[in-house]
Phi, psi and omega in degrees: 000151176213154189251150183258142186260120216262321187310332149317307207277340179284314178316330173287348186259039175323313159332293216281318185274347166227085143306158155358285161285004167247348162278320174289305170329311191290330176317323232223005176261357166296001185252005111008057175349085175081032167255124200280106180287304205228114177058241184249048169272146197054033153317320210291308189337318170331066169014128179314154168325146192225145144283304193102077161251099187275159169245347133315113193311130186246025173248094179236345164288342227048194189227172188197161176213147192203164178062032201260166182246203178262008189219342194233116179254184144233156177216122173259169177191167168205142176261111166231095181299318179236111211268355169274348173238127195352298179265029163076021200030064183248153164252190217258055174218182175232159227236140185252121175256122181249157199237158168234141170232157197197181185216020157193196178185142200210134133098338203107007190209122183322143169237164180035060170295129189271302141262171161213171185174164072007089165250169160288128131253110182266174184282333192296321160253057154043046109097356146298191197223140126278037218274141190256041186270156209239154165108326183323166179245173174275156176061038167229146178273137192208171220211135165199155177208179207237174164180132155238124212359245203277346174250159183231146207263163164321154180278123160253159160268125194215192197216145179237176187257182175307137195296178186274014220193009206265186132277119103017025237271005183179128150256048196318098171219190174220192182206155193198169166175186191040109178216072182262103158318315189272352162265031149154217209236099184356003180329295198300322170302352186284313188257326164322303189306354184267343173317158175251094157239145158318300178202176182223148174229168184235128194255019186111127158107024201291307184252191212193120174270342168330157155272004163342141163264313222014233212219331177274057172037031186243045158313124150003097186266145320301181186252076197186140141297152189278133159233313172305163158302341183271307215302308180291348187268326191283009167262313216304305205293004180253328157324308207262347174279352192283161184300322185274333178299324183290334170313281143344294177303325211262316190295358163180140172355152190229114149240129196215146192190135195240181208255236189263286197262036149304245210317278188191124200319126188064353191307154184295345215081224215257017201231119173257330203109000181256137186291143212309334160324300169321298197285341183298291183337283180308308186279340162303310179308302185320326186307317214256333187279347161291304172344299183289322182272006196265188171225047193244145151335132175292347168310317170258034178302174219254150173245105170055227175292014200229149161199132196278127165236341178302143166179164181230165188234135176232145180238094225015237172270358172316257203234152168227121199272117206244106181255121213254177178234093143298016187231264289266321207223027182274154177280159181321169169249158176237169180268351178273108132008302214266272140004298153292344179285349181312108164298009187264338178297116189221130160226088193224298196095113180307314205297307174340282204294338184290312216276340172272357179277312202309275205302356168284309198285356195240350178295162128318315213276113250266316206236108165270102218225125168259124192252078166246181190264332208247144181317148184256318166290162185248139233229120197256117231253034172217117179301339199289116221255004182248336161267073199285135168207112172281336211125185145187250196061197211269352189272214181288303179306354181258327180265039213279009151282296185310322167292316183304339140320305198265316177315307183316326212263304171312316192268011190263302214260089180287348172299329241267298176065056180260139181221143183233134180259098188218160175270234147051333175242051177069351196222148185278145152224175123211140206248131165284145186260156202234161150325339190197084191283013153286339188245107180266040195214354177263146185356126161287118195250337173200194180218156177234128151253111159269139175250150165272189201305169154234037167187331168295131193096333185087207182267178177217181161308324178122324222284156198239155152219135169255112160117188184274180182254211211281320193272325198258095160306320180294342179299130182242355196200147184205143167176140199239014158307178175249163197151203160194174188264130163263160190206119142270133185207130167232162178320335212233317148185174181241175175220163211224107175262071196317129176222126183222173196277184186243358199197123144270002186264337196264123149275080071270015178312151172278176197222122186239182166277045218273016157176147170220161223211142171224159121289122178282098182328145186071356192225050213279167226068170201272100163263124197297173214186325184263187177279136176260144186291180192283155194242134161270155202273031184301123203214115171283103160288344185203139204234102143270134169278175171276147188229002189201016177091316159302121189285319164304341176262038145249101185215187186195131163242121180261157213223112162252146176262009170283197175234017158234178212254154233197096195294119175241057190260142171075347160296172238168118152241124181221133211272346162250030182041057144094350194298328185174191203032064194258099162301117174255140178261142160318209166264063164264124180250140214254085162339150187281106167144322194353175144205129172242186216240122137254099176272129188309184225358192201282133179182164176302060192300142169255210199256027150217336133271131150252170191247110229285327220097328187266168216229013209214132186281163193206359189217043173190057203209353166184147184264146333261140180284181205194118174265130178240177150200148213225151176263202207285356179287338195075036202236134199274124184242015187167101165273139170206070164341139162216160208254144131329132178247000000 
């Protein structure tokens, strides 16, 4: 396997990449209280040597391993007593850590050690590690553990990959993101960790810069948004104490690549909305202090406000992993329609995007996995079904030159066998990608599954729809649970396992399968595999927004259309496309040809109206709305969209 080191090739775009104002940052950041600017400059500063004799465990983050090759892994660690406070209550000196790689484990302690070594954890990166050995054989499992004078860190596990030239016969990984600490409780990293994978990759969103609390004694460290460098280490590290992420970590190799919020929610290339100084100034520390929490190259530490993080991974002749940076080097996003069509708009950035076309024309690989953070597919933002409108925002669809490039790139190559792997929106999807998404009838050229958050946002509704929705014909699988995807590829397809909790509220939620999908080499798109549930024959006829101020003359009527009567205790009709203003019905039964009314306020229900309660219009508040109902499984049986008058 082999990884490509994107840091030359970034260097070469200065123009693009050192503005003006990101050349005066650099002047002027050396005065940055503990910010490492330009490569490993202020090691030396670092105090004589400590052994380092704690009476205290200083592994309280746990270990990781990440990036691997075929002869090479990285294995992290960070030395901490107290992992809340900025330098970890470490003292300001570095601390020599001996490392182990092994081919077993016994007892709490690695066996038939295979390299060894020594390193530094200086204080200038808050006392992690980075070990880099060299010598591994490929496609092989290996056990490293950590040890500072009498403690020894947890045993992790890692892998290494397959030479590049090797056959294949299955690969097992999983993919995961958005995990904002204060909205419930690591489960999925939990049942993650019991998976048999190869390797796992995190799309982004690892931490939340925010000042958020929530309701589980899981509130924010510091309590504040992060703007400093202490700010961002005391999340990383508050992130990284819960049990089930260490857990996760330790069970197999990490290829990690981030999103938005490392940094600042939507931020831009060089724009939050703060003037760019202020902000250069922020996203370095974000840098650096992700760098430091990370299971990444020492290559790629961060120079001030620039870190190369795009690179690919190849696992023989199976698959090649395209890990992509969608924030780093994207144009502003805009809200105009009109505007995302500028071909001049990119959120790739060229050296990005020419080095992902060069590895589409140069692979090998059976399977082309675009590993990113933000929807690929396109989201059509008009009820109206003869006016197709993507849009612009934050997604792909605000970029609609750089996609239609890479569609292009897909529909050239029939080998390509390209699948995109994506986060960032909370949900599960899956999409066929079509050659021309104004034209939903043209060639389907690759596929996408989106995975959802595995704690951002909470529990939800719930709600599932198999097939397509009103707006997306290409859509095939819809579901707003928490979880992550699981993924088996063989030479022949590959397969995609939505695996979701019963909870973020519960640490002992359970964990199911609730749908899987496979892509066929050669066959591109999604196809369901598992069972799909049974559907009541439920049909929305009819939708009013409010139009004159009475909340009872805003309503949506539903119909069953079977020939039996239909118990609707627990269905949800919701007046936000599931997101929220969901009306549950009681003990109600809907006869067959029926049709009953639900109207928004207050009001008296009878056996054919009901009243929702609320005190607010709810179906004339954004374009476009989109209405569902759903029976009591959360399974979407009718859907419909309308333009707001």
């Amino acid at each position: 396997m082999t990884e490509t080191d994107s840091r030359d090739k970034i260097e070469t775009q200065q123009p693009k990449f050192l503005s003006s104002k990101r050349r005066e940052f650099l002047r002027t950041a050396s005065g940055v209280a503990g910010l490492t600017t330009f490569g490993t400059a202020g090691l030396a500063t670092a105090k004589s040597e400590n052994a380092g004799r704690f009476d205290d465990d200083p592994f309280t983050l746990g270990v990781a391993s990440g990036d691997p090759l075929p002869d090479s892994v990285v294995l992290w660690t960070r030395l901490a007593l107290d992992p809340l406070k900025a330098d970890g209550d470490m003292p300001e000196q570095k601390i020599e850590v001996q490392w182990k790689i092994a081919s077993d484990k016994k007892n709490g302690k690695v066996q038939h050690v295979i390299r060894d070594g020594t390193v530094y954890a200086h204080p200038e990166h808050v006392h992690s590690v980075h070990v880099e050995p060299e010598g591994l054989e490929p496609n092989t499992e290996y056990y490293y553990q950590f040890k500072v004078s009498s403690h020894r860190s947890p045993i992790g596990r890692t892998k290494t990959a397959p030479a590049p030239d090797s056959d294949i016969d299955e690969l097992s990984f999983a993919f995961a993101s958005c995990q904002n600490y204060p909205s419930g409780y690591y489960t999925s990293h939990e049942h993650l960790a019991e998976e048999e994978l190869d390797v796992a990759f995190h799309l982004g969103d690892y931490i939340y810069e925010g000042s958020a609390q929530g309701s589980f004694d899981r509130g924010h460290e510091p309590p504040r948004q992060c703007k400093s460098l202490s700010d961002y280490r005391i999340r990383h590290a508050q992130y990284k104490s819960d049990s089930n992420l260490q857990d996760s970590h330790a069970a197999f190799p990490w290829i990690v690549t981030w999103d938005d919020h490392e940094v600042e929610n939507n931020y831009a290339d060089e724009d939050d909305g703060a003037p760019p100084e202020e902000f250069l100034e922020r996203r370095a520390a974000a840098y650096q202090a992700y760098w430091e929490h990370m299971p990444i190259r020492r290559s790629r530490m961060p120079d001030g406000p620039d870190l190369p993080l795009y690179r690919r991974f190849t696992f023989g002749q199976l698959a090649e992993f395209n890990v992509l940076d969608t924030r780093q080097y994207r144009d502003d996003q805009t809200g105009s329609s009109e505007e995302a069509k500028n071909p001049e708009r990119t959120i790739l950035g060229d050296e990005q995007e020419q080095w992902l076309l060069d590895g589409f024309t140069e692979s090998a690989s059976a399977w082309n996995v675009l590993a990113q953070q933000v929807p690929f597919a396109a989201t059509d933002n008009n009820a109206d079904p003869d006016d197709v409108d993507f849009g612009g925002g934050d997604k792909w669809d605000g970029y609609r030159a750089d996609r239609q490039t890479l569609l292009d790139a897909m529909s050239e190559d029939a080998d390509l066998n390209p699948v995109v792997i994506t986060g960032d929106v909370h949900r599960n999807y899956a999409y066929n990608l079509k050659a021309d998404f104004s034209d939903p009838d043209s060639e389907t050229v690759g596929t996408e599954y989106v995975g959802t958050s595995i704690s951002s946002f909470g529990d939800t509704s719930g709600l599932t729809q198999y097939g397509p929705s009103a707006g997306e014909p290409w859509q095939r699988f819809y579901n707003v649970d928490r979880g992550y995807v699981r993924c088996t590829l063989t030479p022949e397809e590959w397969q995609s396992d939505y695996r979701v909790v019963s909870t973020v509220e519960d640490p002992t939620a359970t964990i199911d399968t609730l749908a899987s999908f496979v892509t066929e080499a050669g066959n591109p798109g999604a196809q369901l595999i598992s069972e799909q549930p049974d559907e009541e024959p439920i049909e929305i006829t009819d939708i009013r927004p409010n139009q004159d101020g009475d909340l009872n003359n805003e309503y949506v009527k539903i119909q069953n259309n079977g020939d039996t009567a239909i118990d609707l205790s627990g269905f949800i009709v919701s007046f936000e496309g599931g997101r929220a203003q969901n009306y549950t019905f009681g003990d109600v039964i809907l006869g067959a040809g029926e049709t009953v009314t639900v109207r928004n306020g207050a009001g008296e229900d009878t056996d054919s109206t009901f009243y929702t309660g609320w005190d607010g219009a709810v179906l004339n508040n954004s374009n476009p709305d989109t209405v569902v109902v759903a029976n009591d499984e959360g399974i979407i049986l009718d859907e419909e969209s309308y333009q707001p008058t």
